[in-house]
C-alpha positions in Angstrom: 0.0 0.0 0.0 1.1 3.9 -0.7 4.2 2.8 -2.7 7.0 5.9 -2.7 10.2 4.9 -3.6 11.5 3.1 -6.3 14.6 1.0 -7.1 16.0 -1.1 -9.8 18.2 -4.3 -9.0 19.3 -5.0 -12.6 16.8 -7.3 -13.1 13.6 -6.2 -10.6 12.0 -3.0 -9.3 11.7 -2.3 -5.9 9.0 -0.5 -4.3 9.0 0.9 -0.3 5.5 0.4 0.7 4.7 3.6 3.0 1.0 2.0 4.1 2.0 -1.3 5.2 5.6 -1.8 6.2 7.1 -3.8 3.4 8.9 -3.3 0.3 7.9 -5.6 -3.0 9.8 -6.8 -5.7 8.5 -6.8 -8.4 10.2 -8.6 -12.3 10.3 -6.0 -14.9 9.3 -8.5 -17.8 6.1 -9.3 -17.1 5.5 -7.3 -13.6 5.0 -10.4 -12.0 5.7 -9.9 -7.9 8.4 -11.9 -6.8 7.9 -11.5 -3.3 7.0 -9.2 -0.3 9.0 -8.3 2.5 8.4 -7.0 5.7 10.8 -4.1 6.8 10.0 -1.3 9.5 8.0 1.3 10.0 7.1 3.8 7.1 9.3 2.7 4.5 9.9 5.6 2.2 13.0 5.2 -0.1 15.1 2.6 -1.3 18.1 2.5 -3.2 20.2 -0.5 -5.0 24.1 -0.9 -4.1 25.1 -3.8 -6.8 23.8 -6.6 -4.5 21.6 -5.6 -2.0 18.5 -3.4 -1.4 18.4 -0.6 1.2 15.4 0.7 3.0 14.4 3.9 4.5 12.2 3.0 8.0 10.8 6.6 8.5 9.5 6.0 11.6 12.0 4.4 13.0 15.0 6.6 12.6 16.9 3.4 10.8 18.2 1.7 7.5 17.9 -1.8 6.1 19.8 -3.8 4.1 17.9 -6.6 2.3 19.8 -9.4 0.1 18.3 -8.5 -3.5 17.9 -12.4 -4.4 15.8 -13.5 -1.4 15.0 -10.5 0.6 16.4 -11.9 3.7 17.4 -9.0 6.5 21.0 -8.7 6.4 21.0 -5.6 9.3 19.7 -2.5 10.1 21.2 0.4 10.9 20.8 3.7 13.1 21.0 7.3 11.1 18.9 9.9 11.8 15.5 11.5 11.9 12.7 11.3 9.4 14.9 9.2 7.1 13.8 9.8 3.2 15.5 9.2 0.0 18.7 7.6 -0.3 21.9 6.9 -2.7 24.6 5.0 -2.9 28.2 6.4 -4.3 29.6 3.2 -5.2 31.0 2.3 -1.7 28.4 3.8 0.5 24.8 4.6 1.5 24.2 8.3 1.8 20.4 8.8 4.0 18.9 12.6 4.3 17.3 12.4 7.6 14.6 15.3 6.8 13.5 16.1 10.0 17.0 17.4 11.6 18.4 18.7 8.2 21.6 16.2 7.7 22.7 13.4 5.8 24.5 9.9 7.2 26.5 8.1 5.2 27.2 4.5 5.7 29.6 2.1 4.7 27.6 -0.7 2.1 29.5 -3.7 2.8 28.5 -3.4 6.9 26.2 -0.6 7.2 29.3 1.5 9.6 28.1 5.2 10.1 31.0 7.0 8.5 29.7 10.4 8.8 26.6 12.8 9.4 26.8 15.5 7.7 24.5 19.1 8.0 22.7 20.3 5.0 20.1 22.7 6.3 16.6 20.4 5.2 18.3 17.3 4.0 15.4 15.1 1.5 16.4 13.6 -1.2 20.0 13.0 -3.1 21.9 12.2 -5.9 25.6 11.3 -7.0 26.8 12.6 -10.1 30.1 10.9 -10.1 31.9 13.4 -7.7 29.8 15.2 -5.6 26.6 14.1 -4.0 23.7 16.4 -4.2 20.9 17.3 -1.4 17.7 19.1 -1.6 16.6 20.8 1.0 13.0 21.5 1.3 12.3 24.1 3.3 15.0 26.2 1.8 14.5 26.2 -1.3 18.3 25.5 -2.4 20.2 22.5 -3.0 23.7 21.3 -1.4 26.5 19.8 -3.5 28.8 18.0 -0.9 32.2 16.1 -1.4 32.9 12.3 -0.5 34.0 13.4 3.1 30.8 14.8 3.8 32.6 19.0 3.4 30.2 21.6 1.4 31.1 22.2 -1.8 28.5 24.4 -2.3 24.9 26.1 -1.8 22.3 26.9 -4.9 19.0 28.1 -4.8 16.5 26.4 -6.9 12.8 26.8 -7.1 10.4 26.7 -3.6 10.2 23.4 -1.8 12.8 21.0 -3.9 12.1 17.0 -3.3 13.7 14.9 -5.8 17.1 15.4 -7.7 18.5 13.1 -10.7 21.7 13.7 -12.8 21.3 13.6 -16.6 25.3 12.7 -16.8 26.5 16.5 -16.9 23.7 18.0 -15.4 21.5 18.0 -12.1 17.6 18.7 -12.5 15.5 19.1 -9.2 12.2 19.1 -8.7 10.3 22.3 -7.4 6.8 21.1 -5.9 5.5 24.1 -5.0 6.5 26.2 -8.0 5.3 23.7 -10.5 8.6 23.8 -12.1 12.4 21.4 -12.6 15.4 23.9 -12.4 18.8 22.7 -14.1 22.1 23.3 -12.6 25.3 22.7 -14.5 27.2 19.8 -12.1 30.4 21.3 -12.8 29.8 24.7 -10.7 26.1 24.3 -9.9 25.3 27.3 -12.8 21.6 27.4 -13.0 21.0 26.6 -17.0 17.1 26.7 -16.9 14.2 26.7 -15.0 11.3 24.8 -16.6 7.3 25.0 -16.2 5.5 21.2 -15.7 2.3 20.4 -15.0 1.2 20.5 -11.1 3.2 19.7 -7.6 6.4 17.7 -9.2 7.4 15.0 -6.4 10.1 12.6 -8.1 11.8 13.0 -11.0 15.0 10.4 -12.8 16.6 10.5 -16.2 15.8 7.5 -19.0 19.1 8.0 -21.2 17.5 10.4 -23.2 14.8 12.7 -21.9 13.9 13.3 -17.7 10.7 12.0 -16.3 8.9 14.2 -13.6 6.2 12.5 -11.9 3.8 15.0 -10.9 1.9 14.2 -7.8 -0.8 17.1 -8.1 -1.8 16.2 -11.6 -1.7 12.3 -11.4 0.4 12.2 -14.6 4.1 12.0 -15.9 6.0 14.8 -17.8 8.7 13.8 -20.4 11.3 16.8 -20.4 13.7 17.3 -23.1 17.0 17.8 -21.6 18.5 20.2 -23.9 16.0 23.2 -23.4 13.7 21.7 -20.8 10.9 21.8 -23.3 7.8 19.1 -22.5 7.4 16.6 -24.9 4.7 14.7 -23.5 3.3 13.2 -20.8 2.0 9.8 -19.6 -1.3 9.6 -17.2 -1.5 5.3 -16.0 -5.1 6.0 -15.3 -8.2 7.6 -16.9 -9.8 9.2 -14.1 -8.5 9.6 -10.2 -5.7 11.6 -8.1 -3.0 8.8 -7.6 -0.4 11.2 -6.5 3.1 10.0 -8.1 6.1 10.5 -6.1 9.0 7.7 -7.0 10.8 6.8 -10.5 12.9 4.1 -11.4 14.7 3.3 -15.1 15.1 -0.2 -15.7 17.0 0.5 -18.9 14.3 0.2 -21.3 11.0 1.1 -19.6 10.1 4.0 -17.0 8.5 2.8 -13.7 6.4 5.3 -11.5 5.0 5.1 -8.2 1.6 6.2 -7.6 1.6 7.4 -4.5 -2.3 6.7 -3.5 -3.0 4.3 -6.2 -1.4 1.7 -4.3 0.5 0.1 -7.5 3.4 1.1 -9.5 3.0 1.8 -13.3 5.7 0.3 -16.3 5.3 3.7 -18.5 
């Protein structure tokens, strides 16, 4: 129920099941679910580290770390409050723990805290590479930071930023209460655009070729172009209803969304 974050295994999506505890996985082929795991309280994001599947517990102020092939519980791990979005750098778990405005980063192979970190409103991130990015919400800006957790940087996006992807040179963040994606140049975090979409943008992930916004006012997906920011069109799973999308996940050829309220995710 209330599915919110999303995460690809290489083979499987992944969805954190806010309503009731558990996280599903689900085989991109044919959508069949594969199974249904039980994980703490409030699950909200979930992330992928090469082998196994981590967790946000919301409620409970932890992490978890699931074995992608079975689901079993392979530990769970203190960081800090309000844990949301998550992503992994290629040796470690970075967690923004929204309600004290910082991110933990742990070590992947054992789940060691290496780090908290202060942002300012810590809720979602991405890793282009070199820096990881942080959005904080009630600031309206976004943080780059290095590896050791040290700012390398503050920019000011649109009002109330939740999600964050990087298109390969460039990081796009999502503006929900401006109805708008601003893109920053990774490099130097030089704003390059600020584009209009089409009602309260929640998540938002990059295909390849164009970015996806799922747009959790409206019920529907925007397709961006990356170049000028320009819509190209949009994708609405169902013909009538709110179903509030939040996550997105690329599984290298198809799109998946959340849908927030619908409880289901949609292959777009």
């Amino acid at each position: 129920m209330h599915p919110y974050g999303l995460a690809f295994d290489g083979e499987n999506i992944w969805s954190a099941n806010n309503g009731d505890n558990s996280v599903t996985k689900v085989r991109t082929s044919d959508g069949s679910v594969l199974g249904k795991f039980p994980v703490g309280r409030t699950p909200f994001g979930v992330t992928f580290d090469g082998a196994n599947i981590w967790v946000t517990n919301s409620a409970d102020n932890n992490v978890m770390k699931l074995r992608a092939s079975d689901g079993k519980n392979l530990g769970t791990f203190q960081v800090g409050q309000l844990p949301f979005w998550m992503a992994f750098d290629g040796s470690s778990i970075w967690v923004a723990n929204s309600s004290e405005g910082t991110v933990t980063k742990l070590r992947a192979i054992d789940g060691k805290n290496l780090g908290t970190f202060d942002t300012g409103g810590s809720i979602a991130l991405a890793f282009d590479g070199t820096y990881m990015w942080v959005t904080n919400y009630d600031k309206s800006n976004v943080v780059r930071l290095k590896l050791d957790g040290s700012n390398a940087g503050t920019f000011p996006v649109g009002a109330n930023p939740l999600g964050v992807a990087f298109d390969g040179a460039n990081i796009w963040v999502a503006n929900t209460n401006s109805n708008s994606v601003t893109k920053l140049r990774s490099r130097d975090g030089a704003t390059l655009g600020t584009f209009s979409v089409q009602g309260d943008p929640y998540g938002i992930a990059f295909d390849g070729v164009n970015i996806w916004v799922a747009l959790s006012g409206s019920g529907i997906y925007n397709i961006l172009r990356p170049s000028d920011g320009a819509i190209l069109g949009f994708v609405q799973p169902y013909r009538s209803g709110q179903y509030a999308p939040t996550g997105l996940a690329f599984d290298g050829a198809n799109m998946w969304g959340a849908n927030g309220l619908g409880n289901n995710i949609s292959k777009l």
